[in-house]
C-alpha positions as CSV (number, residue, x, y, z in Angstrom):
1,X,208.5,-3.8,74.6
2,X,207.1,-0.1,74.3
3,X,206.6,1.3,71.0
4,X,207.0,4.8,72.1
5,X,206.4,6.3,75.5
6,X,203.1,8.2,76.5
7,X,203.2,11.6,77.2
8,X,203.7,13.8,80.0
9,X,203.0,17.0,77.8
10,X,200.7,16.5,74.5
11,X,197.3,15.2,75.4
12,X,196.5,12.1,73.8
13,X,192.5,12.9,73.6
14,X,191.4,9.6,72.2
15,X,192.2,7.7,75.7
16,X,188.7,9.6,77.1
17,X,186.7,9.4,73.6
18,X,183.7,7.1,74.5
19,X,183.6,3.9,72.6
20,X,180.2,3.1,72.8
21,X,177.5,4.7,74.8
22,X,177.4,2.8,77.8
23,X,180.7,4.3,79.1
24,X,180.2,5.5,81.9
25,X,183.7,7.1,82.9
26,X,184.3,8.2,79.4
27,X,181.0,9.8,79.5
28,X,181.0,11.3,82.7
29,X,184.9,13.4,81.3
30,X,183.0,14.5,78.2
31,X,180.5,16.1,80.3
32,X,183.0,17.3,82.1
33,X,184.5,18.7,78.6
34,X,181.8,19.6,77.3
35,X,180.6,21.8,80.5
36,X,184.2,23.8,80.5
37,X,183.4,24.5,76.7
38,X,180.5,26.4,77.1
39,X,180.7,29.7,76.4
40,X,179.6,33.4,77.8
41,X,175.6,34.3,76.5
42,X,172.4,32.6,76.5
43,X,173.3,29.9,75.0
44,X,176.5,29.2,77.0
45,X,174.1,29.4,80.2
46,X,171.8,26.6,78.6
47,X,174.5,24.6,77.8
48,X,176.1,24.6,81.0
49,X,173.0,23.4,82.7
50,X,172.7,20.8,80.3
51,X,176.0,19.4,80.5
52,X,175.9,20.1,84.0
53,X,172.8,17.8,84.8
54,X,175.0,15.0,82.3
55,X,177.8,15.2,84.5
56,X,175.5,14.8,87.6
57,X,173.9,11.7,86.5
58,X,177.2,10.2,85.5
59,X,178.8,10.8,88.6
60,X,176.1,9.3,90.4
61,X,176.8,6.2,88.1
62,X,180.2,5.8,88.4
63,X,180.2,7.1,92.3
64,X,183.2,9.8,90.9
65,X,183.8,13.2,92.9
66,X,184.9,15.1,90.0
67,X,184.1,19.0,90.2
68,X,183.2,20.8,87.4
69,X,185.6,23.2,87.4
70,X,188.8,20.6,88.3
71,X,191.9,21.6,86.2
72,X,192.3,18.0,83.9
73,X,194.9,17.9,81.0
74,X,193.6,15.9,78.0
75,X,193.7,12.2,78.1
76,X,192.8,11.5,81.6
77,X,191.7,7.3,82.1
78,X,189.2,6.2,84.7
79,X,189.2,2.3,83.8
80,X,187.5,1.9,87.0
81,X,185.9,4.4,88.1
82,X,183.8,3.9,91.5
83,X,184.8,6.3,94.4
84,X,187.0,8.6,93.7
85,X,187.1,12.1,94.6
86,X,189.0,14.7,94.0
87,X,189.3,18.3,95.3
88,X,188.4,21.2,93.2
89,X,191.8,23.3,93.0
90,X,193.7,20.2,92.4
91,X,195.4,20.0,88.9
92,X,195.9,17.2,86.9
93,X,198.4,16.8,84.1
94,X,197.9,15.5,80.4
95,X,197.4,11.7,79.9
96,X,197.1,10.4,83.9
97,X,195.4,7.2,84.9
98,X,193.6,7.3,88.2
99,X,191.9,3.9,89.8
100,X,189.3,3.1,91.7
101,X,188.7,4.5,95.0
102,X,191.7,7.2,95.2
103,X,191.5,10.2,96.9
104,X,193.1,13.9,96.0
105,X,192.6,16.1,98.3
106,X,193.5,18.4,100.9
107,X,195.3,17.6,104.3
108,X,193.9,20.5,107.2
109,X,197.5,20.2,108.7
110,X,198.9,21.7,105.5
111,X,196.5,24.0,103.3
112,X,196.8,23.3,99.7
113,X,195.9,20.0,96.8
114,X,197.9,17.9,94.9
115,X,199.7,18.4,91.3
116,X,200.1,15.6,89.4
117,X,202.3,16.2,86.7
118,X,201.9,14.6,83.2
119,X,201.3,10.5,82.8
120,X,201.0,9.6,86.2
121,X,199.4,6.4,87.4
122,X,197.8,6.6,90.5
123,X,196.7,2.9,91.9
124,X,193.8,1.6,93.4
125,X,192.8,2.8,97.4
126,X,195.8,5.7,96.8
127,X,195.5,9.0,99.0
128,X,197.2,12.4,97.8
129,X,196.7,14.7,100.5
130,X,198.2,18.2,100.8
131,X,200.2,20.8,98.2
132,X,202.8,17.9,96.9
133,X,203.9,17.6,93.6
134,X,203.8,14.6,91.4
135,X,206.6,14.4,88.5
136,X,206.0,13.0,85.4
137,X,205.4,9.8,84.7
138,X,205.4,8.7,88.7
139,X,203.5,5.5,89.7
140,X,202.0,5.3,93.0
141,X,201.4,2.1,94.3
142,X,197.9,0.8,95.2
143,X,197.0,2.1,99.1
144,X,200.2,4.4,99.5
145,X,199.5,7.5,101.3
146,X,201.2,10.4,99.6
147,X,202.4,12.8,102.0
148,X,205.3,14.5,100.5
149,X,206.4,15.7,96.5
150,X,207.0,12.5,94.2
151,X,209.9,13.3,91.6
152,X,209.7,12.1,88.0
153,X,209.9,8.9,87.6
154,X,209.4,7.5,90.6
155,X,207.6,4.5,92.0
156,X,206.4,5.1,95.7
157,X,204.0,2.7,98.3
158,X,203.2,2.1,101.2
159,X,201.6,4.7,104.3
160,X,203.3,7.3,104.3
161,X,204.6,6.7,100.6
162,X,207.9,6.1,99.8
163,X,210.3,5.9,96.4
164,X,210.9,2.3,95.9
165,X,212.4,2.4,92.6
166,X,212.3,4.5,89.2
167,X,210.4,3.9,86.2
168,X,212.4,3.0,82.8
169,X,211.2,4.8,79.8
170,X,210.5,1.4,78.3
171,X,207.6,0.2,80.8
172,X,205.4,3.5,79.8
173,X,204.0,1.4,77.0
174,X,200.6,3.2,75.9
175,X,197.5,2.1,78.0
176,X,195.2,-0.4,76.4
177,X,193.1,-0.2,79.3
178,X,189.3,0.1,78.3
């Protein structure tokens, strides 16, 4: 049984705290983080190069897409993290969980990225392709295709993805993923 749900709107920033050095997804958000921190001067400019060069050697770790400049709410899990990319203008809400290999991105038929909305748990091999909108606390299944907007709640799979159910607020048990 869930204690209490996870968020869709307060970041729970202790889900991409490193817990020991060699952490590789954990480290490669703080650069991330860290890069988006820097500020305007001199020493912004230095630190941006630094934490830029981080980031670079942890996505070549990790095999992670991950711009620099991606829009990421707080709280953001990689448990897996080997090949997945993700688009530059594409936003991601507070406290989302993305496996290995998943793809957001743009679709040339439709201009535009995804928006994943807060908590959602994208599965291994998923594609998001295109301006959709995912609601809070969706699931998409491992290998869906996402095509169209998700609503809240919901549980799609399958190519193109479909609803297949919704979520109860009692399976959104916090993550222990590590």
């Amino acid at each position: 049984m869930a204690e209490t749900e996870v968020s869709a709107e307060t970041p729970d920033w202790s889900r991409e705290r490193p817990r020991r050095f060699w952490d590789p997804s954990r480290r490669l958000l703080l650069s991330l983080r860290r890069y988006q921190a820097c500020g305007d001067g001199l020493l912004g400019r230095l630190g941006r190069k630094r934490w830029a060069l981080s980031h670079r050697f942890w996505s070549a770790v990790t095999s992670v897409e991950l711009p620099l400049n991606t829009r990421i709410g707080g709280g953001l899990l990689l448990p897996h993290a080997t090949g997945i990319v993700v688009h530059p203008a594409t936003v991601l809400g507070p406290n989302c969980l993305l496996m290995q290999n998943v793809t957001l991105g743009n679709n040339y038929g439709r201009p535009g990225t995804p928006r994943l909305g807060g908590h959602v748990d994208v599965g291994p091999g998923a594609v998001i392709l295109g301006p959709v909108e995912i609601g809070d606390h969706a699931l998409i299944g491992a290998n869906a295709v996402v095509l169209k907007d998700v609503p809240p709640r919901a549980v799609v799979a399958g190519a193109p993805a479909r609803v297949i159910r919704f979520r109860d607020p009692e399976e959104d048990a916090p993550e222990t993923a590590a």
